[in-house]
N, C-alpha and C positions, 0 to 999 in steps of 0.2 A: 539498303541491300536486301534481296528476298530472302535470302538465309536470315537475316536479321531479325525479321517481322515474325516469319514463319516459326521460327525458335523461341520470340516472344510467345507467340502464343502458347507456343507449346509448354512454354515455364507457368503459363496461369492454370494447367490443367491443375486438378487435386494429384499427387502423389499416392502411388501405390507402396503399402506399410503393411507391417503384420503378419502374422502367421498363415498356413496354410489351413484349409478346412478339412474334416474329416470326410465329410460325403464330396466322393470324386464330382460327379456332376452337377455340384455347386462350384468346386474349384473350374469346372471346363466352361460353367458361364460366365465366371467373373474373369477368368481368362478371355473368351470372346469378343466379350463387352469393353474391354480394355483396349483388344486389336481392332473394334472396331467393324467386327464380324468378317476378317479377311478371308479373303478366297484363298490362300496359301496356305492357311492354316490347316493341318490336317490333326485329327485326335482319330483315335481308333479305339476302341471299346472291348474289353477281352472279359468273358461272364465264366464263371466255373459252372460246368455241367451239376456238381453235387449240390451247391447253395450261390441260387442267384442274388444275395447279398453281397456275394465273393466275385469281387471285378476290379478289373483294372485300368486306368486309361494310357494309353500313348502318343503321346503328345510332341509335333515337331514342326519347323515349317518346310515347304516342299522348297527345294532349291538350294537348302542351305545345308540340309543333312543330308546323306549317303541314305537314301533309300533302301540297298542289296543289308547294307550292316543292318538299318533298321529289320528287315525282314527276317535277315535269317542270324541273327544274334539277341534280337528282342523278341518279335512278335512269336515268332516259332517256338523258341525257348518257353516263355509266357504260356501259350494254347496249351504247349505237351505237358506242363506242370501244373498247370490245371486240371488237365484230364486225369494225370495219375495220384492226384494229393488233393485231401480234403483236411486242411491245416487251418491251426486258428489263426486270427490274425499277427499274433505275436509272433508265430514259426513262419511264416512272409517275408515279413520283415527282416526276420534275421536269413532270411536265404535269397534273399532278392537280390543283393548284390552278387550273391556265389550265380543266378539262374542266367543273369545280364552279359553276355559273353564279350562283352568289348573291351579294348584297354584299359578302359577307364572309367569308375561309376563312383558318382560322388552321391552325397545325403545331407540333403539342403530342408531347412523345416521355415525358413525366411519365404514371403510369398516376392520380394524384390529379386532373390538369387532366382527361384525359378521361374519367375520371368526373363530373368537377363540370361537363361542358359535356352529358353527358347528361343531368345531373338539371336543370338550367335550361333547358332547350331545345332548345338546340344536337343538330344531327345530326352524326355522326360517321362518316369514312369510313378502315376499317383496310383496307390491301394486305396481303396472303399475303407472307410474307419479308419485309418492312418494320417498323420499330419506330416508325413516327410515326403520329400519328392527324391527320387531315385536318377539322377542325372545320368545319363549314359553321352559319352564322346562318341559322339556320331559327323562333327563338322566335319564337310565336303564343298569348301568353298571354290567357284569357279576362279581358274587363273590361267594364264598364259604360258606358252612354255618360255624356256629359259633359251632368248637370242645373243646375240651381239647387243653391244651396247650402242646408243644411237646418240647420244649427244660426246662421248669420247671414245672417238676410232682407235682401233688395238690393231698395230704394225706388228710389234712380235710380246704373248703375253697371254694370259687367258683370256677368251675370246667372249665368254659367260658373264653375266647379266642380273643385278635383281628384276623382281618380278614384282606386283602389286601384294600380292603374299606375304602376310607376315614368318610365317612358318617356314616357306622357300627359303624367303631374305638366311636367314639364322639359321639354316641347314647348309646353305650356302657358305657359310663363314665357319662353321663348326668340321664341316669337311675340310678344311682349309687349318684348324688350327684344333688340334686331339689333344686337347689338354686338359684335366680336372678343373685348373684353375679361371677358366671362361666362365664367365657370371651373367646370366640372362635372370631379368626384372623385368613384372610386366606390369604396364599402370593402363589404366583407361582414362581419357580425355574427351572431352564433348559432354554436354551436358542429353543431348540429346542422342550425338551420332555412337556415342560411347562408344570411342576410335581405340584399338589397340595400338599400344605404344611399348617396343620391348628398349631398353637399357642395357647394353652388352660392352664389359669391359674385360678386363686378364686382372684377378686379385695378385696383388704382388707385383705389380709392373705400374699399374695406373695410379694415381696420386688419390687416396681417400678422399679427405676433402674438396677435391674436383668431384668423384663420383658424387658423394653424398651434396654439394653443391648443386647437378644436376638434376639431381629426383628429387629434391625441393624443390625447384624450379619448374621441375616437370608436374609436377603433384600439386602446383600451385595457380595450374592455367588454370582462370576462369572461362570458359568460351562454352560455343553451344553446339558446333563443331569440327571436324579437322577431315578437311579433306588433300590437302595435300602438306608436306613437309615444308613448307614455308611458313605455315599455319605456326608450328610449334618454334620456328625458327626465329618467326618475330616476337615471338611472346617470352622469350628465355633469355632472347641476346642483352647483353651490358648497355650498350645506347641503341635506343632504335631509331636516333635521329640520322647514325651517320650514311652515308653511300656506298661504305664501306662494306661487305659480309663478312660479317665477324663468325660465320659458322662456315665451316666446307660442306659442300654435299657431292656426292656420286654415285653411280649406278655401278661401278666396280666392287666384287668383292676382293680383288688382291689390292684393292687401295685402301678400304675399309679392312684390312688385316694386318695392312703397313703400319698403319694409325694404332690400331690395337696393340700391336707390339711396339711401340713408342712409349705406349703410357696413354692414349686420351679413349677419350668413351666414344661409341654409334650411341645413337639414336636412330633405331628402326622402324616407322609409321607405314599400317597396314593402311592398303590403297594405293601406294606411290612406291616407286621404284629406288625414288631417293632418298638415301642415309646420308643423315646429318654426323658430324665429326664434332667433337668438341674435344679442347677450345681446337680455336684457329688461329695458324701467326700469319702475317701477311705473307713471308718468303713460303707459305705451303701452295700456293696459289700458283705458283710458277713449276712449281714439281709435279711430275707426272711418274705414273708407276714404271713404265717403260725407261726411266734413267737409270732405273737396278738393273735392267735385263740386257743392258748393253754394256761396251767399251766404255772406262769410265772417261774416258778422255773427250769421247764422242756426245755424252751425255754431258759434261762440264760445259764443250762445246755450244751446244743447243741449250742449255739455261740458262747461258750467258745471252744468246739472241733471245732469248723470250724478254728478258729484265731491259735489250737493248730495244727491240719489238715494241715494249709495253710504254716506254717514253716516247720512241716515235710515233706510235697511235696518237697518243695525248698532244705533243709538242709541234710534232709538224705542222701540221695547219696555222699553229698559230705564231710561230716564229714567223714563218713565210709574212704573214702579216704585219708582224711587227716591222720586218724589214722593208718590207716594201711602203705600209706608209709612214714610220716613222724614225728609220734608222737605214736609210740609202746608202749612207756613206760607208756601212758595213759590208754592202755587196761589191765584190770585185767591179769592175768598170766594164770589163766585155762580158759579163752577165747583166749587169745592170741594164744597157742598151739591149740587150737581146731581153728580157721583162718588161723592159719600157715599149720597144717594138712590137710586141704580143697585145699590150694592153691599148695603145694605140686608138684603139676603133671599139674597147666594150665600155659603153654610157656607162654602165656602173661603178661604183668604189668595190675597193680590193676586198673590202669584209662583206659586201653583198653576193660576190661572184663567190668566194668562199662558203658563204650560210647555203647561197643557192645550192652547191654541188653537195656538199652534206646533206639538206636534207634529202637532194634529190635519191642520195646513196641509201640514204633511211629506210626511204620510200621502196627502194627496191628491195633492199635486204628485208624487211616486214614481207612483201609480198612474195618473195621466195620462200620465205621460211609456209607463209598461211596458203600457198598456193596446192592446188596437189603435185604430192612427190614426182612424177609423170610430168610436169610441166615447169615444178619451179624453180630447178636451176636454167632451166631454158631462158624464162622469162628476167631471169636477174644476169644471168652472164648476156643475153642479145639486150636486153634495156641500158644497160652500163655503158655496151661499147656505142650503141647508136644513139644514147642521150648525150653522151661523150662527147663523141663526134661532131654530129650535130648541134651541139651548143657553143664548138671552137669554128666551125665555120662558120656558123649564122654570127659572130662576134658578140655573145653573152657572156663570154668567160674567155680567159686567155688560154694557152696548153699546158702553162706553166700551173697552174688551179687543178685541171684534172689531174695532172703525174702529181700532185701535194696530198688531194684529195683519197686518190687510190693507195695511195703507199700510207696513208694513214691509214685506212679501213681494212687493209690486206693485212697490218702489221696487225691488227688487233685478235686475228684469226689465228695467230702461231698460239694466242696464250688456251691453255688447259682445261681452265675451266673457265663455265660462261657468264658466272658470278662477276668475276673481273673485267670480263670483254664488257660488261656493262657498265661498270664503272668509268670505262675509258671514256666512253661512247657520252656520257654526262660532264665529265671534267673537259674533252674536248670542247666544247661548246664555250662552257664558263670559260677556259682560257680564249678562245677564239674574240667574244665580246672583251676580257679585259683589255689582250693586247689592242685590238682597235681603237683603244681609246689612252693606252697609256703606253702600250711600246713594250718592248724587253724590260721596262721597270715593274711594270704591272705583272708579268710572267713572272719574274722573280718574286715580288710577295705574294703574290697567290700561292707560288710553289713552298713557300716558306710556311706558309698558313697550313697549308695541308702536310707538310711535315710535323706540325706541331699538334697537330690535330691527331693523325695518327699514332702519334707516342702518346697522347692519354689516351686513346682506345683498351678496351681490357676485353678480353674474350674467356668468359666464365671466370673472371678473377687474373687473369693473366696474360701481361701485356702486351699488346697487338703485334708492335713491334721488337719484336725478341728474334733474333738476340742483337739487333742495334740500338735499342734503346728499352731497357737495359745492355749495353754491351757484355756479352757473352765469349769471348774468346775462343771455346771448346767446339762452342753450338755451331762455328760457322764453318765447320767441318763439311755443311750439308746445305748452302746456301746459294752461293754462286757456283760453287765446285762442288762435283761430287767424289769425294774422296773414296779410295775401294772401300770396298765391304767390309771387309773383319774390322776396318778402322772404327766403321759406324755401330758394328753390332756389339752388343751389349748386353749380360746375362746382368735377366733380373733378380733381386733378392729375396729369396721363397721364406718363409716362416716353417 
């Protein structure tokens, strides 16, 4: 992988250590030489009229900091206190940070810290004869504004969106919940891309030991770096062999505020839109934010087709099969004749006509999705109906294949998130080849297998499948049905 190589390399360079230097223009060459003399880099040079020993540097890169702040909160400030003071260097120092007019100015004497405040944003301000660096918050990171969400459509519900922004993400969720006891941590990850990574939980609602479980976990990636939330997803989760996701992720913040108020932790990663949840039980996978905002009856309703959805994605294709080659005498007798009559004239076996139509479905849905927006529902709803079509009259496949085919791949569309629709779309397959070859016997131990398999799952210490395995009696207040509200909510216990 190129990230791979290229990160090696980057781990053989020598390490930057140690203190910072007294003579500014020693610190802006070993700076330089560092970045590798980049074009971005801008320093600016600030000299006192009374004693041209008395200077300063400002130090930022262009794109990353607020230029207008740099200007007229540093540089400005900087010139005119120059002009009017001729101070030793001790009386600098102690007024540098009163002179710095931003929210925020830190005093790093590390030459590591003020490099890693230049490469995030931060302006940096060194004194001539001084070994401290004067950090001023100046990041002005480019982002997008705040849309709709694009992978889960909102019928009635906030209609807002994270953003690639860390800062956003967690302004977002803090507008949303005005409480003291909201906890933001922030770790950095990548050895290289040294990705921001915030930790935001409610002290007194969330379980300690889950938190403190997570920032282990988090604190313990080795990688070189983290570009998107999957990145940290795989590296945390309890098995990374299963198919299963044992972590939620979403671009909602009223789902990542639901979860909050439960009890479990976000993980927020700068760059990606998507917050990770932890833990995860399987029944969250089926719940959507929009079953609070309705009729509960209406919403009970709709999780019951999702649970009923998500076995039909999986099964149908492959029951069909079983029946048709090796369990006939299960289908009625005037259906029977009428699949027998269809298949008549396709050369193929019942599991080729099936593989074919799947992956044909694959084929489309991929190119819908990688097509541009302008074109690719076009090309997957007209390729569907005319591959369809035209594979039951040219005699490749019977009609009874395509209505098995669609009504799997439509059913896997009701589920929420797309985590699961993936996993449908994998176990499909695997049952499709068992049954071909063993019948409804083979469905059933596969299905038994992956039941077993699921109940040891554990997501961050906690079992996958809860509250069925553990049986939970209370918990399933909020599983198939959604019971009203007051039923579910639940004040937590403050210290």
């Amino acid at each position: 992988m190129r990230i791979g190589r290229s990160l090696k390399r980057a781990k053989e360079k020598p390490t930057t250590d140690g203190t910072l230097l007294c003579e500014v223009s020693e610190n802006v060459k070993r700076l330089m030489k560092e970045l590798g003399h980049s074009s971005d880099l801008s320093v600016r040079m600030i000299e006192s009229p009374h004693q041209k020993s008395v200077k300063a540097a400002v130090i930022h890169l262009d794109g990353l900091a607020d230029g207008n702040i740099i200007n007229e909160n540093i540089v400005n400030p900087l010139i005119q206190w120059f002009k009017e003071n001729n101070q030793t260097l001790t009386e600098m120092e102690e007024r540098a940070s009163h002179i710095l007019t931003v929210s925020q100015v830190t005093v790093k004497e590390s030459w590591q810290e003020f490099l890693s405040a230049v490469l995030t944003g931060d302006t940096v301000v060194l004194l001539n004869g001084s070994t401290k660096a004067f950090i001023a918050s100046t990041k002005s990171q480019p982002s997008r504004a705040i849309t709709e969400p694009t992978s889960q459509t909102v019928i009635r519900g906030p209609k807002d969106s994270f953003t690639e922004n860390l800062r956003t993400n967690t302004s977002l969720i803090r507008a949303r919940i005005q409480n003291p006891d909201v906890r933001l941590e922030s770790l950095k990850v990548g050895s290289v891309t040294q990705t921001d990574i915030g930790i935001m939980y409610i002290q007194g609602i969330a379980d300690e030991s889950i938190v403190e479980e997570v920032k282990e976990r988090v604190k313990g990636i080795d990688i070189d770096g983290v570009l998107e939330s999957n990145y940290i997803e795989e590296l945390i989760r309890d098995d990374s062999a299963t198919i299963f996701p044992l972590l939620l992720n979403t671009e909602r913040p009223d789902a990542v505020v639901g979860n909050l108020l439960e009890g479990r932790v976000a993980i927020i990663i700068q760059g990606t839109p998507f917050v990770l949840i932890v833990p995860a039980i399987f029944s969250q996978f089926f719940q959507s934010p929009e079953d609070y905002y309705q009729n509960q009856y209406i919403s009970s309703f709709l999780r019951m087709l999702r649970f009923g959805a998500f076995f039909l994605s999986m099964y149908a294709s492959a029951i069909y099969l079983a029946l048709v080659t090796h369990h006939q005498g299960l289908i009625p007798t005037t259906l029977l004749v009428s699949l027998m009559g269809q298949r008549e004239n396709v050369p193929f076996p019942a599991v080729v006509e099936i593989l074919v139509m799947e992956m044909a479905f694959e084929i489309l849905r991929e190119a819908g999705i990688r097509m541009p927006r302008a074109i690719g529902p076009a090309v997957s709803i007209v390729g569907a109906l005319i591959l369809g079509q035209a594979a039951v009259e040219a005699g490749f496949v019977g009609a009874a294949v395509v209505i098995i085919v669609a009504i799997s791949a439509i059913s896997s569309f009701t589920l929420p998130n797309t985590s699961l629709v993936n996993v449908t779309r994998g176990i499909r397959f695997m049952l499709i080849f068992i049954s071909a070859f063993i019948g409804l016997y083979g469905i059933l131990l596969f299905t038994l297998c992956i039941w077993l398999h699921m109940s040891s799952l554990r997501s961050i210490g906690v079992p996958y499948f809860t509250p069925f395995a553990p049986f939970r009696l209370k918990e399933q207040r909020d599983v198939f049905f959604r019971f009203p509200l007051p039923s579910l909510l639940k004040k937590s216990s403050r210290k």
